[in-house]
C-alpha positions as CSV (number, residue, x, y, z in Angstrom):
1,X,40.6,-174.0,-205.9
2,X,39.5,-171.3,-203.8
3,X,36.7,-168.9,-204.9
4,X,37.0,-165.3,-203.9
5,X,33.6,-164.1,-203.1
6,X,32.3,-160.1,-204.4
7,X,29.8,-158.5,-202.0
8,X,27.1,-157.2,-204.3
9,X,24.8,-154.5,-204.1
10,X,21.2,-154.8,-206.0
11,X,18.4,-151.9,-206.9
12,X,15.7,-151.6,-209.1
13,X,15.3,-147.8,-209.5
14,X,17.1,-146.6,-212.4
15,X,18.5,-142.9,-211.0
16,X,20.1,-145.0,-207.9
17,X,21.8,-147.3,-209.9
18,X,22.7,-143.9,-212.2
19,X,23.6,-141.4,-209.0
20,X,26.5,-145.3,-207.9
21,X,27.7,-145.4,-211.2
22,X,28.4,-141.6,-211.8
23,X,29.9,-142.1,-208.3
24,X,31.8,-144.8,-209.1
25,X,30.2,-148.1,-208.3
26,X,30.9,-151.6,-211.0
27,X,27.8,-152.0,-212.6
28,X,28.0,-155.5,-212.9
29,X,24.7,-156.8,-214.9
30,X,21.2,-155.7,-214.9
31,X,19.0,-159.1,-214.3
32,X,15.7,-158.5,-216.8
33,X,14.0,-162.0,-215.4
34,X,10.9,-159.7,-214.4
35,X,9.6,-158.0,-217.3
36,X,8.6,-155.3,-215.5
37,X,11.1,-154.3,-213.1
38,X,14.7,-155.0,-213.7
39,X,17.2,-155.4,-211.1
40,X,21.0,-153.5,-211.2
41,X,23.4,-155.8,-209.8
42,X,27.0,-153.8,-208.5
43,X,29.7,-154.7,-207.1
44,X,29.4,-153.5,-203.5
45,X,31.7,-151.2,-201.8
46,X,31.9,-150.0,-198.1
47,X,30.8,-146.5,-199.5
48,X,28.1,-147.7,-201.0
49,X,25.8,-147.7,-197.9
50,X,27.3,-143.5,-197.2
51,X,26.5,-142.6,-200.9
52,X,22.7,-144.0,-200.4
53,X,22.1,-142.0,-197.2
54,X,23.5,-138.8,-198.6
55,X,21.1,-139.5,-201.5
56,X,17.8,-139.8,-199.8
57,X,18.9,-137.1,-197.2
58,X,18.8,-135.2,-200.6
59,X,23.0,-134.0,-199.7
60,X,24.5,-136.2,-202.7
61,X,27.1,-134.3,-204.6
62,X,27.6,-135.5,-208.1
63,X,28.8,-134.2,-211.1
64,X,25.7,-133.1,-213.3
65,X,27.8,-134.4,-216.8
66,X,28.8,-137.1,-214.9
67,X,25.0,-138.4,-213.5
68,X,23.4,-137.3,-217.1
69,X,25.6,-139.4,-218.4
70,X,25.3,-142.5,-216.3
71,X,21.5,-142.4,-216.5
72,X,22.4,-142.5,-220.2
73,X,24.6,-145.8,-220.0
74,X,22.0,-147.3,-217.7
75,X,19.2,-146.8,-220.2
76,X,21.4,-148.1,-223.1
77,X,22.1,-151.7,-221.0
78,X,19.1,-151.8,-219.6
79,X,17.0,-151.5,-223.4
80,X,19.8,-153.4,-225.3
């Protein structure tokens, strides 16, 4: 049986993984192994690399509903 593999993408700073998800990126699990840092694990996507330039070139577009409330879901996995 053949198994398929899924490019992931992993971060540790919580508005990143907020500013993928509100644009769209799979959160796929957050690994907690560290106590102190934890480690967002997404599915990767070939816009991926685009969306992270545009954010540290301070040019990402995002909805502010949108963002507020992926930094919520990311807070809620991440302390659950």
């Amino acid at each position: 049986m053949k198994t398929s593999f899924q490019p992931q993408f992993n971060c540790s700073d919580l508005h990143i993984a907020a500013y993928l998800i509100a644009n769209g990126l799979q959160l796929i699990d957050i690994d907690k192994t560290d106590r102190k840092r934890a480690v967002f694990i997404f599915s990767d996507t070939e816009d991926r690399e685009e969306l992270l330039v545009a954010f540290w070139a301070k040019q990402a577009k995002v909805e502010p509903r949108a963002y507020i409330a992926a930094i919520k879901e990311v807070k809620e996995r991440l302390y659950s």
